[in-house]
C-alpha positions as a printed Julia matrix, in Angstrom:
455×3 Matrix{Float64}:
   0.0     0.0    0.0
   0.8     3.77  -0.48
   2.78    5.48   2.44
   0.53    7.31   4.89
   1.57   10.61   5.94
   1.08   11.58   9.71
   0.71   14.93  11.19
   1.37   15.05  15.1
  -0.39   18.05  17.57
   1.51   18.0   20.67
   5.16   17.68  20.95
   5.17   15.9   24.78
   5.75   12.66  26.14
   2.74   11.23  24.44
   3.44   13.18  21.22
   6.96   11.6   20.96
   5.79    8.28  21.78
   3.5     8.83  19.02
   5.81    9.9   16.42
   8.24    6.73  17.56
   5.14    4.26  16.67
   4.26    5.83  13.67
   8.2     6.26  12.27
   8.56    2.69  13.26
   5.57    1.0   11.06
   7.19    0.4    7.14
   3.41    2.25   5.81
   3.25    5.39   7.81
   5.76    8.62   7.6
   5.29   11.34  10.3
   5.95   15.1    8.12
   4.3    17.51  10.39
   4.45   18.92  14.13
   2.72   21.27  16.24
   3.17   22.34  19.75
   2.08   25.46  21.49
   5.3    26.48  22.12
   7.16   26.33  18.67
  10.41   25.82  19.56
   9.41   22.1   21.13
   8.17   21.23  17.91
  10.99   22.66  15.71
  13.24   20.21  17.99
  11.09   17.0   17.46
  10.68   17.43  13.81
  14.7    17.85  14.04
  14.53   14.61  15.05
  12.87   12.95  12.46
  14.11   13.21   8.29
  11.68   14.89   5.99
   8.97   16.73   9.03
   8.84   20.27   9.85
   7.36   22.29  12.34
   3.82   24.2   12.37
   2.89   27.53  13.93
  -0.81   26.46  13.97
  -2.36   23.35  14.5
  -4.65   24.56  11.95
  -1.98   23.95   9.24
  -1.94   20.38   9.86
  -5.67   19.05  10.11
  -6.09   21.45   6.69
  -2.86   19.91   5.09
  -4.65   18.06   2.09
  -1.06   15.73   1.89
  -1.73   14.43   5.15
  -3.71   11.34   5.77
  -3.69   10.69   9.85
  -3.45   12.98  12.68
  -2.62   11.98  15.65
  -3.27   14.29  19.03
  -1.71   14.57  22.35
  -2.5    18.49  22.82
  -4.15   19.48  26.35
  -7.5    18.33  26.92
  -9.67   21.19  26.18
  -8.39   21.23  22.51
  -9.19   17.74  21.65
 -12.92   18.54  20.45
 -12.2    21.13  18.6
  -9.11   19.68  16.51
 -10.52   16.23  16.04
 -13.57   18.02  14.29
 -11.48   19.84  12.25
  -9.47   17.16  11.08
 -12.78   15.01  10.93
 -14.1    17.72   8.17
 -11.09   17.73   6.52
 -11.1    13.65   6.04
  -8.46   12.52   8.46
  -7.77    9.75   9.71
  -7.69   10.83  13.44
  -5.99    8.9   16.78
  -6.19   10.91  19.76
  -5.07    9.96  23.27
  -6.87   11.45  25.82
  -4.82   11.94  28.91
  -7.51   12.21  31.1
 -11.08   12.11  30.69
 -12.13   14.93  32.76
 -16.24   13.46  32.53
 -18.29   11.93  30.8
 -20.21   14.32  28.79
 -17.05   15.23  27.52
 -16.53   11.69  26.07
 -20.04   11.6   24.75
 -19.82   14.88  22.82
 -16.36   13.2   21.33
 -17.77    9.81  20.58
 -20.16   11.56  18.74
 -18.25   13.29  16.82
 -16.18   10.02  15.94
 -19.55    8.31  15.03
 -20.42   10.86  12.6
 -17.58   10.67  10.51
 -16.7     8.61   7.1
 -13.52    7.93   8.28
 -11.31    5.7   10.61
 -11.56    7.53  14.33
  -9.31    5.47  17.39
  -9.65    7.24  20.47
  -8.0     5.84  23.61
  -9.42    7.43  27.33
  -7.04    7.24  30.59
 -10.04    7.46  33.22
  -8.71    8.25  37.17
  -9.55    4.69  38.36
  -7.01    3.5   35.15
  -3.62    5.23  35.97
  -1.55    2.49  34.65
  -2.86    1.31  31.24
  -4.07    3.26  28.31
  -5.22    1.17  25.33
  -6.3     3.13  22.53
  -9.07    1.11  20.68
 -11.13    1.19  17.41
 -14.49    3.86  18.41
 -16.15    3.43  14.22
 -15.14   -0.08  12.19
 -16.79    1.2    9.05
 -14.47    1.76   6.58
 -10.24    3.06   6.5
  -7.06    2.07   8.68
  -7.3     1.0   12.05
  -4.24    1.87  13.8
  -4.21    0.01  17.23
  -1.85    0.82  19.81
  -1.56   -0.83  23.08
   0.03    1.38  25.6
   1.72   -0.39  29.06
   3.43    2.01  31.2
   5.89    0.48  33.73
   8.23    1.92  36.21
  10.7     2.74  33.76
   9.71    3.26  30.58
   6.23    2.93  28.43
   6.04   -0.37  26.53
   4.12    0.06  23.09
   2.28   -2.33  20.55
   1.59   -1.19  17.36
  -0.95   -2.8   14.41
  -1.31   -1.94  11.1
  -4.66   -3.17   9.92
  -7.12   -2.75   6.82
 -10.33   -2.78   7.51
 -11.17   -3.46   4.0
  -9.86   -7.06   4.65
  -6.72   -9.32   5.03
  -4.96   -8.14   1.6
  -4.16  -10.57  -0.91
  -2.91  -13.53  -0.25
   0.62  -13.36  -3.04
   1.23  -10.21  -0.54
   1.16  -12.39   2.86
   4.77  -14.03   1.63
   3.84  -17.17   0.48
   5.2   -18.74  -2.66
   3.39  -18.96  -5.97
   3.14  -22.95  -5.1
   2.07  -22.38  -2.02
  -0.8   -19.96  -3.38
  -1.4   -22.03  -6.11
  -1.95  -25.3   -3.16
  -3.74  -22.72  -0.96
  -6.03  -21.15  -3.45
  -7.4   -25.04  -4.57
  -7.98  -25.7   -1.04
 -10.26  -22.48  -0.85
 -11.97  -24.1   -3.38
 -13.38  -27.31  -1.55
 -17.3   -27.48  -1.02
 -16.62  -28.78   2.47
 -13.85  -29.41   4.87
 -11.89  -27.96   8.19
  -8.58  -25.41   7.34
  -6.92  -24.54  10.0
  -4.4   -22.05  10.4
  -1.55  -22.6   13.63
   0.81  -20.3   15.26
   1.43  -18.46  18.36
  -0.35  -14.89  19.13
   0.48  -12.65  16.67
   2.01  -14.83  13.99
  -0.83  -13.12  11.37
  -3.37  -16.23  11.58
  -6.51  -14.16  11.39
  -4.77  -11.7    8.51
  -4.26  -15.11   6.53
  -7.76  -16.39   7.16
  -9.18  -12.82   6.0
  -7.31  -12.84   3.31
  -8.89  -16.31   2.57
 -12.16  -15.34   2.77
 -11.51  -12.35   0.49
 -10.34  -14.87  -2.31
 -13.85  -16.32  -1.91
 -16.32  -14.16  -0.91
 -18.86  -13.3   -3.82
 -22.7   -12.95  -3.91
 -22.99  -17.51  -4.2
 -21.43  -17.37  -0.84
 -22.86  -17.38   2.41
 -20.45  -16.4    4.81
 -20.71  -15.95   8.2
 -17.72  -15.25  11.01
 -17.34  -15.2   14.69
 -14.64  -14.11  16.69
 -13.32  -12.83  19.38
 -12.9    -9.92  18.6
 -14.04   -9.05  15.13
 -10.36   -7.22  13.75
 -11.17   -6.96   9.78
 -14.78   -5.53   8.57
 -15.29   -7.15   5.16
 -18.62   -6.4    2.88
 -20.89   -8.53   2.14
 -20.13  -11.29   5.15
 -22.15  -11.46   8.44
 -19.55  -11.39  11.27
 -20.84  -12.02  15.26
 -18.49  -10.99  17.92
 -18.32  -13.4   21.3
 -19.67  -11.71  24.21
 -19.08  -13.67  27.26
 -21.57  -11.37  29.32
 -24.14  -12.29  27.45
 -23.16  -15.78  26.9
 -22.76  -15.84  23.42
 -19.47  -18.12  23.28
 -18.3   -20.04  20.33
 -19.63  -23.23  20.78
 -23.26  -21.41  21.13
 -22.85  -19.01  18.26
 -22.13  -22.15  16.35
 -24.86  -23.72  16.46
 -26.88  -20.46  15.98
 -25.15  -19.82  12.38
 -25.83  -23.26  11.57
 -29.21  -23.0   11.16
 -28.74  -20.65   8.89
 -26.98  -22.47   6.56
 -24.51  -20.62   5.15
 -21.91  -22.25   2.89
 -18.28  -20.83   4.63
 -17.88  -20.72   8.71
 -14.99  -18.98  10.0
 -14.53  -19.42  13.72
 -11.86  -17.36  15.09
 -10.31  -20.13  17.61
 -11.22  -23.48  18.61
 -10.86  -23.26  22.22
 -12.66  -26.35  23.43
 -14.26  -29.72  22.84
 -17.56  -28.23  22.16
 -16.05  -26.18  19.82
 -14.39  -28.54  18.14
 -17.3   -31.07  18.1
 -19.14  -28.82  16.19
 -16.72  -27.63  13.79
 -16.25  -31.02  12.96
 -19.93  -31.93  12.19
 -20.22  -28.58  10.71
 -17.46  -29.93   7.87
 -19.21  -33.32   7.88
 -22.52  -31.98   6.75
 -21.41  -29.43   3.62
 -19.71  -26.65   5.23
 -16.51  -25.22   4.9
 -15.15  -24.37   7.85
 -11.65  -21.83   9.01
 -10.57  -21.52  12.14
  -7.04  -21.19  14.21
  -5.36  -23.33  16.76
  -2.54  -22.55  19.03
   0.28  -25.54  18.28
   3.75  -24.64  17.18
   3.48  -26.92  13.64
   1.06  -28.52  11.45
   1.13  -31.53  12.5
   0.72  -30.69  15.84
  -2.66  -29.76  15.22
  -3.75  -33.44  14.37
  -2.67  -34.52  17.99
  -4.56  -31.26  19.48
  -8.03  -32.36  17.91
  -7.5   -35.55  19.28
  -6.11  -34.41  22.72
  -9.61  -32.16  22.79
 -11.58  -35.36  22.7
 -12.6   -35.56  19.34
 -12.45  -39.09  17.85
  -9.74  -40.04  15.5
 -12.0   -41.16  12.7
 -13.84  -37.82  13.03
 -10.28  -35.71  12.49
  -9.15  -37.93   9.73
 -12.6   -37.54   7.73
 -13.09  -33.39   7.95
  -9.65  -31.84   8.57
  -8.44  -31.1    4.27
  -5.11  -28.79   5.57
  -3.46  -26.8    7.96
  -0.91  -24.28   7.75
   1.38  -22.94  10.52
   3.27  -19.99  10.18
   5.39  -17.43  11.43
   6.05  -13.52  10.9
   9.78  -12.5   10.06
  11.23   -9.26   9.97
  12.55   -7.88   6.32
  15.68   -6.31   5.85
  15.3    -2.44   5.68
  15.82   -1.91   2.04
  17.37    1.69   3.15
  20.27   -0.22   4.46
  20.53   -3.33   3.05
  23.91   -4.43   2.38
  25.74   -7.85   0.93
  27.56  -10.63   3.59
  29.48  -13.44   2.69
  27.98  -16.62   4.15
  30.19  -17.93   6.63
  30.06  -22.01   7.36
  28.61  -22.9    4.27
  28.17  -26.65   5.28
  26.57  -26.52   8.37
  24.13  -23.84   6.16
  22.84  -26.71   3.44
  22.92  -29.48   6.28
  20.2   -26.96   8.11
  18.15  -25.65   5.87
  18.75  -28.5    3.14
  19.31  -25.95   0.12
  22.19  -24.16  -1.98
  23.73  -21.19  -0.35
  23.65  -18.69  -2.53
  27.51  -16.86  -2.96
  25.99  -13.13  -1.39
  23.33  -13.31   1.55
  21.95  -10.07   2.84
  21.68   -8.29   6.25
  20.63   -4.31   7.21
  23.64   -2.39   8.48
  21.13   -0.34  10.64
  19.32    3.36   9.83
  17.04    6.24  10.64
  14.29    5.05   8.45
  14.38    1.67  10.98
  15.41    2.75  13.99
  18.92    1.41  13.96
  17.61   -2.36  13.63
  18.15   -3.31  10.05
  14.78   -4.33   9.77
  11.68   -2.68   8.54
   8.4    -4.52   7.49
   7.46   -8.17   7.76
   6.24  -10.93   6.08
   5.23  -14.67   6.63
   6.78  -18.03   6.66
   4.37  -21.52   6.03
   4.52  -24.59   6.74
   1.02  -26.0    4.54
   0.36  -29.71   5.25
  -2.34  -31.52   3.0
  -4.41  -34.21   4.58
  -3.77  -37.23   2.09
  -4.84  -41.01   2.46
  -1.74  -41.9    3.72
  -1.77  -39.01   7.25
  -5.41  -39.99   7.06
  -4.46  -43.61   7.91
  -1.29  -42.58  10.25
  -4.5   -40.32  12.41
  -6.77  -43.67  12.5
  -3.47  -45.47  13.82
  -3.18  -42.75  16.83
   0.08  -42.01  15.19
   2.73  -39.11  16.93
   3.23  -35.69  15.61
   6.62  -36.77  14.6
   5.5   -39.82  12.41
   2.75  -37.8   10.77
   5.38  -34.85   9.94
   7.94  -37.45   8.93
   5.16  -38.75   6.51
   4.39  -35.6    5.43
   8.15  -34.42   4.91
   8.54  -37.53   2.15
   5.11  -36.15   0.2
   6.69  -32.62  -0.32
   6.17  -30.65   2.71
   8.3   -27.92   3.56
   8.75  -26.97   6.78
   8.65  -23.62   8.6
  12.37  -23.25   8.51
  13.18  -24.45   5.19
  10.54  -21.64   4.01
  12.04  -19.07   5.51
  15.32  -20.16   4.16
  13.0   -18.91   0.92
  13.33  -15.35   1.78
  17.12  -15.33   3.25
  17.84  -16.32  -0.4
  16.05  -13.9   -1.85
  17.43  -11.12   0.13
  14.41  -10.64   2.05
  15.74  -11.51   5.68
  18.15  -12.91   7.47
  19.24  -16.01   9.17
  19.66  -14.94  12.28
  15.62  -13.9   11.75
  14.43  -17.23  10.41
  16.33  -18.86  13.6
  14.52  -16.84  16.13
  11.44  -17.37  14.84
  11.73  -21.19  14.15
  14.05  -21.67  17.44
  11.57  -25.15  18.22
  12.21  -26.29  15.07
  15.52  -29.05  14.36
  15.18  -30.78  11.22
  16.48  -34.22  11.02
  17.15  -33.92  14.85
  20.34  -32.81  14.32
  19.62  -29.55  16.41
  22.19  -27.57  14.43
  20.97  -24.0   14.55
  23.38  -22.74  17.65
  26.1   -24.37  15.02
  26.15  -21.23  12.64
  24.19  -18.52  14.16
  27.36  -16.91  13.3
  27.06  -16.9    9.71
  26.04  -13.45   8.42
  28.79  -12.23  10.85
């Protein structure tokens, strides 16, 4: 996607925090500052290549080049500038250091909830001195830009998402390879079946299953999601968020969008037996159905299901594929330089592939923050359920046999495609190691053997 310029009002803590988050993300570009006291800004913007300093925070929400502002000015300006930059078609985020009452939110919120674009507005209330979470206020239609502020004794810890909320993107832009695509986009094509997608929080399941459903959503589908929460807004599919309070859980939204019939269920994590029980009859009787499971590999999903409770026979029957996968970060293409490969053999015993004569590492920038990296992109490891697993499931077979079995039909594992992008120039080893740390192919356990060769 296009870079999105940022405009920041308020050059204080928060403001600088801000302008950190925003340098930091490989789609956004902060270019603007305002502070009351000019001098503050002209020293932030100092700070950052290609920003200047306003005398007005007028000159910002107005600036037609700009497409977020974010605002950390006092209090009493906060209505007044996130109108303005409302009318002007902003994208707006503004943390609120305080909430001084609650009219004062409403009139806000209402502002938000009249506007055609993305608002996230975050509230510190008295009886919440420690966190401040700045959250989505109006999923209709933009960027959502979700930050997650901790502050500890020492210093404020910050997570930062990049989201559209027009869907997961397409799925040649998650990383995968054009066989893997090509494999992945005839699975989307089954009339019935379980997919599930493994990793560990934040590993981009749900972007991958979004992106999934994008590939098939037209008016002959039925789709219908839930989750916990509901992260991408797509058109055109019926998506139910859990609410414990109410008791709508997963296994009892289930068997609400059942009777519905709809021809694609997404669930957004099996959790439980119940769950899984009626995922699997779900798949059994025409639907196909997406959901996520926490296991570090595909195979270890097999073993899960059957952990759960559900029968053997039942998993071998509806499950058609998983995929595991990780996120890696790319080499800054600011900084990117060439490195001879040092210990060549240990190199193709890992990763089971030519070295290429030039690998690639980043020697460190402004434009990412010193760490040679800057964007990221995902690894897969896609396992097809064939006769053969099918029959190693019915025998009550380990995760090891079934991804030994697996390994001899073509698999690749999560390490050997991220050795994919380090010869391409995409990342490093280094990255593909610390992401794929659990992995040892062969159980040789060579990776501490030549984490030293990009050195």
């Amino acid at each position: 996607m296009n870079e999105l310029k940022v405009g920041i009002l308020g050059c204080g803590k928060m403001g600088r925090v801000y302008a950190d988050c925003f340098s930091r993300n490989p789609h956004t570009r902060v270019t603007a500052f305002y502070n009351r006291t000019y001098s503050r800004a002209e020293a932030l913007a100092a700070e950052y290549e290609g920003s200047q300093a306003m005398r007005t925070w007028q000159e910002i929400t107005e600036d037609a080049d700009l497409d977020i502002i974010g605002i950390c000015t006092p209090s009493h300006e906060h209505l007044e500038q996130m109108s303005s930059a409302i009318e002007a078609g902003k994208h707006v985020m503004c943390e609120k250091p305080m909430a001084r009452n609650a009219e004062e939110c409403r009139r806000m919120c209402k502002v938000a909830s009249a506007s055609s674009v993305k608002v996230a507005v975050g509230f510190q209330m008295r009886f919440h001195p420690v966190i401040r979470k700045v959250d989505e206020l109006l999923p209709r239609i933009g960027t959502l830009f979700h930050i997650d502020f901790v502050f500890g004794m020492n210093r404020p810890e910050v997570t930062w998402r990049h989201k559209s909320l027009q869907g997961g993107g397409v799925l040649k832009e998650l990383g995968m390879s054009p066989e893997e695509c090509s494999t992945f986009e005839r699975i989307l094509g089954m009339p019935h079946g379980i997919v599930l997608v493994t990793g560990p929080t934040g590993s981009g399941k749900t972007t991958t299953l979004y992106a999934a459903l994008s590939r098939i959503n037209d008016v002959e589908r039925k789709i219908i999601t839930i989750e916990d929460p509901v992260e991408y807004h797509l058109r055109g599919i019926n998506q139910i968020q859990v609410s414990t309070k109410s008791g709508l859980v997963f296994s009892r939204g289930l068997r609400s969008i059942l009777r519905h019939d709809p021809d694609v269920i997404l669930i957004g994590e099996i959790r439980d037996r119940e769950t899984a029980d009626i995922a699997v009859q779900a798949s059994l009787t025409g639907h196909l159905v997406f959901s996520t499971l926490h296991t570090n590999d595909a195979p270890g999903a097999l073993t899960r299901l059957v952990d759960m409770g559900i029968e053997p026979y039942l998993v071998a029957s509806s499950l058609e594929a998983v995929l595991a996968q990780r996120l890696v970060r790319l080499i800054c293409p600011h900084c990117r330089e060439e490195v001879e490969p040092a210990d060549r053999p240990a190199l193709e015993q890992e990763f089971a592939a030519d070295v290429p004569d030039v690998l690639y590492r980043g020697r460190g920038c402004r434009e990412c923050q010193g760490t040679g990296y800057r964007g990221r992109a995902g690894i897969f490891e896609m396992m097809l359920i064939t006769d053969e697993i099918r029959a190693l499931i019915l025998e009550h077979a380990s995760a090891g046999e079934i991804r030994r079995s697996a390994t001899e039909r073509g698999m690749k594992s999560l390490r050997q495609d991220g050795w994919r992008h380090v010869a391409q120039g995409k990342t490093t080893i280094e990255e593909v190691l610390r992401v794929t740390k659990d992995e040892r192919l062969n159980g040789n356990g060579a990776g501490s053997s030549f984490r030293k060769a990009a050195d």
